[in-house]
C-alpha positions as CSV (number, residue, x, y, z in Angstrom):
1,X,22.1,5.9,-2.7
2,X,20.1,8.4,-4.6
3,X,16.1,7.5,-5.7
4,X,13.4,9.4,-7.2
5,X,9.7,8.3,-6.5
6,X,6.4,9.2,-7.9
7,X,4.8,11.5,-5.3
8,X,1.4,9.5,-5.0
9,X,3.5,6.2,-4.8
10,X,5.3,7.3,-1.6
11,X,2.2,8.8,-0.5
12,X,0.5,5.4,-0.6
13,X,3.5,4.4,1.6
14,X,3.1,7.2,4.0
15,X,-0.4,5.7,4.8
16,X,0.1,2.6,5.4
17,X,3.1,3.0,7.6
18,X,2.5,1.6,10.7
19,X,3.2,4.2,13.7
20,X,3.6,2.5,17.1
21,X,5.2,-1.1,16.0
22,X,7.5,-2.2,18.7
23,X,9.8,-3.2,15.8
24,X,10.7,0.5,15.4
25,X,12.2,-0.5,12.1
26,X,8.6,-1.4,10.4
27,X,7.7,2.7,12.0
28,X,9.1,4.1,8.6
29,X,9.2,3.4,4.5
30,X,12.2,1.8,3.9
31,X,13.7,1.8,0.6
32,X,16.7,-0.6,-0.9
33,X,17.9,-1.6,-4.4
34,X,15.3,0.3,-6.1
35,X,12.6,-1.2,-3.9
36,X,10.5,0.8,-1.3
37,X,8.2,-1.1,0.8
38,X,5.8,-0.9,4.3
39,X,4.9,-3.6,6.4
40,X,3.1,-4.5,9.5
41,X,3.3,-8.4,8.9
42,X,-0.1,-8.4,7.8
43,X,-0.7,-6.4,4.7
44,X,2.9,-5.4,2.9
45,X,3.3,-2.5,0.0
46,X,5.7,-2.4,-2.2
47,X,6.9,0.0,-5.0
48,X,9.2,0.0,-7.6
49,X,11.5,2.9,-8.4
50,X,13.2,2.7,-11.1
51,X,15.4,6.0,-10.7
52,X,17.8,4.2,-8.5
53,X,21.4,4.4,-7.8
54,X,23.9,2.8,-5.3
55,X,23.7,0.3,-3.3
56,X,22.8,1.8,-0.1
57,X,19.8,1.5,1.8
58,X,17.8,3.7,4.2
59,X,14.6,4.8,6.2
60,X,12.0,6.9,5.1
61,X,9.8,8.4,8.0
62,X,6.4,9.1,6.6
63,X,6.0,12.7,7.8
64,X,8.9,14.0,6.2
65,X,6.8,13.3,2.9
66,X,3.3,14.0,3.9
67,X,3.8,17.9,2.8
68,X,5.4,17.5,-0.6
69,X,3.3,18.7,-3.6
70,X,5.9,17.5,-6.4
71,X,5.1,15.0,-8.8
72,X,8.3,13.0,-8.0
73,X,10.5,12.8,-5.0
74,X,14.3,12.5,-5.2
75,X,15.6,10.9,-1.9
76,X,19.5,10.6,-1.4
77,X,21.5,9.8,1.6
78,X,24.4,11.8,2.6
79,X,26.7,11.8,5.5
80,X,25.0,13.6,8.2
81,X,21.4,11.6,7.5
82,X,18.4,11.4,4.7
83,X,17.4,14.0,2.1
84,X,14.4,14.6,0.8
85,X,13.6,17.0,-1.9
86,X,16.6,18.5,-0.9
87,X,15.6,19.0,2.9
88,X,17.9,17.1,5.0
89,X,16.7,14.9,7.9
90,X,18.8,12.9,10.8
91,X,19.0,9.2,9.7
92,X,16.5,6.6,11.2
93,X,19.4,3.4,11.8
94,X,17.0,1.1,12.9
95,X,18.4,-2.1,12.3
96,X,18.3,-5.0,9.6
97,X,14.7,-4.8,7.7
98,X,13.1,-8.2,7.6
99,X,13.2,-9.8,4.5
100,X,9.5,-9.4,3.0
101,X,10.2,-11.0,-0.1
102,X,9.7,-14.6,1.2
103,X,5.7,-13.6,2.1
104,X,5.0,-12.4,-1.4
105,X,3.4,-15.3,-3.5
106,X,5.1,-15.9,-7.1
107,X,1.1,-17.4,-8.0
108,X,-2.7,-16.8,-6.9
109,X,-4.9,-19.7,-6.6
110,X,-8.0,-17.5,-6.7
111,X,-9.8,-19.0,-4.1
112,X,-12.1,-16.5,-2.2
113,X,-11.0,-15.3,1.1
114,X,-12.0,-12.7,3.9
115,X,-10.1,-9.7,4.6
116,X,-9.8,-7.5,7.5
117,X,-12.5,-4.2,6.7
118,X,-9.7,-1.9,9.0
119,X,-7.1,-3.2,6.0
120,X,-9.5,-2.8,3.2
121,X,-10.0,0.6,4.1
122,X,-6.7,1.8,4.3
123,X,-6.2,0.6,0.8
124,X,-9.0,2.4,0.0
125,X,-7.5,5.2,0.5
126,X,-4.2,4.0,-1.2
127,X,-6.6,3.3,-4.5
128,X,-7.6,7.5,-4.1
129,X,-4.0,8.1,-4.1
130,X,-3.3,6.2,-7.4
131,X,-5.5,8.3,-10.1
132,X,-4.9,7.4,-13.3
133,X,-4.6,11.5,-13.8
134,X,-7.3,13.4,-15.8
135,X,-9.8,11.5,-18.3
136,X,-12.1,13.3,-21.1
137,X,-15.8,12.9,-19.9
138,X,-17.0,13.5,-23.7
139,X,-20.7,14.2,-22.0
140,X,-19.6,16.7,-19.9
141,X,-16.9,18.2,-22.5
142,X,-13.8,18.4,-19.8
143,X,-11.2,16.6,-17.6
144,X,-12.5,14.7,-15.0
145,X,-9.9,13.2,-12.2
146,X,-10.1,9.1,-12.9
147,X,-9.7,6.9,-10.3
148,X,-7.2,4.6,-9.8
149,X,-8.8,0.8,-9.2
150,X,-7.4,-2.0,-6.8
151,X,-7.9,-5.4,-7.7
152,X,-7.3,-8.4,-4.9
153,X,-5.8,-11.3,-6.4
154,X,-7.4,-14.0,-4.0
155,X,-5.0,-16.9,-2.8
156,X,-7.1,-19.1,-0.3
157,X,-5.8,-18.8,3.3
158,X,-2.0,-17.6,1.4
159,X,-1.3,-14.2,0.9
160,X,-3.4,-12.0,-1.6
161,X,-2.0,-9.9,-4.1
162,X,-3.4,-6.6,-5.3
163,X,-2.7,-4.6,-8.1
164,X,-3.6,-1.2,-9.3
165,X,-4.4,-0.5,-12.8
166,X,-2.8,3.0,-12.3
167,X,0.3,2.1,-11.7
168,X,2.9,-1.1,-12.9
169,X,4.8,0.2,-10.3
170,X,2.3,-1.0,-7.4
171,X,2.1,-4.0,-5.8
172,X,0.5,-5.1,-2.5
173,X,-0.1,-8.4,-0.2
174,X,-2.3,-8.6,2.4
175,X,-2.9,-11.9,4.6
176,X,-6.4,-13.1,4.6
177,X,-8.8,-13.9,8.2
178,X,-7.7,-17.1,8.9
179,X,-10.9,-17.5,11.7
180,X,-13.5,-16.3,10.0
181,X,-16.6,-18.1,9.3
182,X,-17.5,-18.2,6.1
183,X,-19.6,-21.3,5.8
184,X,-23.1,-21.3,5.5
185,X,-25.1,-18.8,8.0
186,X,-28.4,-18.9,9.2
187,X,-30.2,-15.0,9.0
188,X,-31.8,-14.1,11.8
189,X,-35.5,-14.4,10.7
190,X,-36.3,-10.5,12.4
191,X,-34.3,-9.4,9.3
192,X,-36.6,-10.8,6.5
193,X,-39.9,-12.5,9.0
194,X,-42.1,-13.4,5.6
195,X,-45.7,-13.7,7.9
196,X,-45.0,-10.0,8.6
197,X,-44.5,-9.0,5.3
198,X,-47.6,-11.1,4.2
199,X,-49.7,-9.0,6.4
């Protein structure tokens, strides 16, 4: 098997790799039939990569890409383990990888949902990742770094999708807060007490 990825695509990966799963096989990016994709069962990344050959599959461990400044990143396995940018690393065998295909939705219904803020904020940092390179600010008369932007496709108490308008390349799912309360809410009335704001 021999892939190439973009660099902040398998960066967005590396973050959201989970590190201590007990399923030791969710620890690292694994990449199969030019898919690459992380998953803790709650929020899922995948990626496409279209430089793909074979039909081989292996594990990515997120470190072993943290350092790399290249725009793209050829992985290829070999017989004695992973290479990366040309730096060869023992093979992770961890096992089958779960199928994750069956928990990403084909449609959104829209319906609003709540997230979990520890989740949004890892995407956050995904969205930095995925610039959409250099814009011309005509004010300012250079190049200004433009941000990549996530949008959450909301799906009820289903799986969201989210998209980046960086990259076609991008896609995400992350499971909504099934017990949350989002009805109506009272405010406490210390917050906005109107006779004190009379005075």
């Amino acid at each position: 098997m021999k892939a190439t990825i973009e660099n902040r695509l398998l960066q967005s990966l590396a973050i959201m790799t989970p590190k201590n799963d007990v399923r030791a096989y969710l620890n690292a990016i694994y990449i199969n039939k030019g898919r690459a994709v992380v998953t803790n069962g709650h929020y899922l990344i995948l990626v496409r990569t279209p430089e793909f050959e074979g039909e081989d599959s292996c594990y990515i461990m997120p470190e072993w890409v943290k350092g790399i400044k290249t725009d793209k990143v050829t992985i290829e396995t070999v017989d004695n383990g992973i290479m990366v940018n040309g730096v060869t690393y023992p093979k992770y065998d961890q096992g089958r990888y779960p199928d994750y295909r069956r928990v990403i939705p084909e449609k959104t219904s829209g319906e609003p949902a709540q997230f979990s803020t520890k989740y949004l904020a890892m995407f956050a940092k995904v969205e930095k990742l995925l610039g959409k390179g250099e814009e011309f600010d005509k004010e300012k008369g250079i190049f200004v770094s433009a941000p990549g932007m996530l949008t959450i496709h909301h799906n009820g108490e289903n799986a969201a999708i989210i998209t980046s308008n960086a990259s076609p390349d991008f896609l995400g799912v992350l499971m909504p807060l099934r017990d949350s309360d989002n009805g109506p809410f009272d405010t406490p009335s210390w917050a906005f007490n109107r006779e004190e704001a009379a005075r």
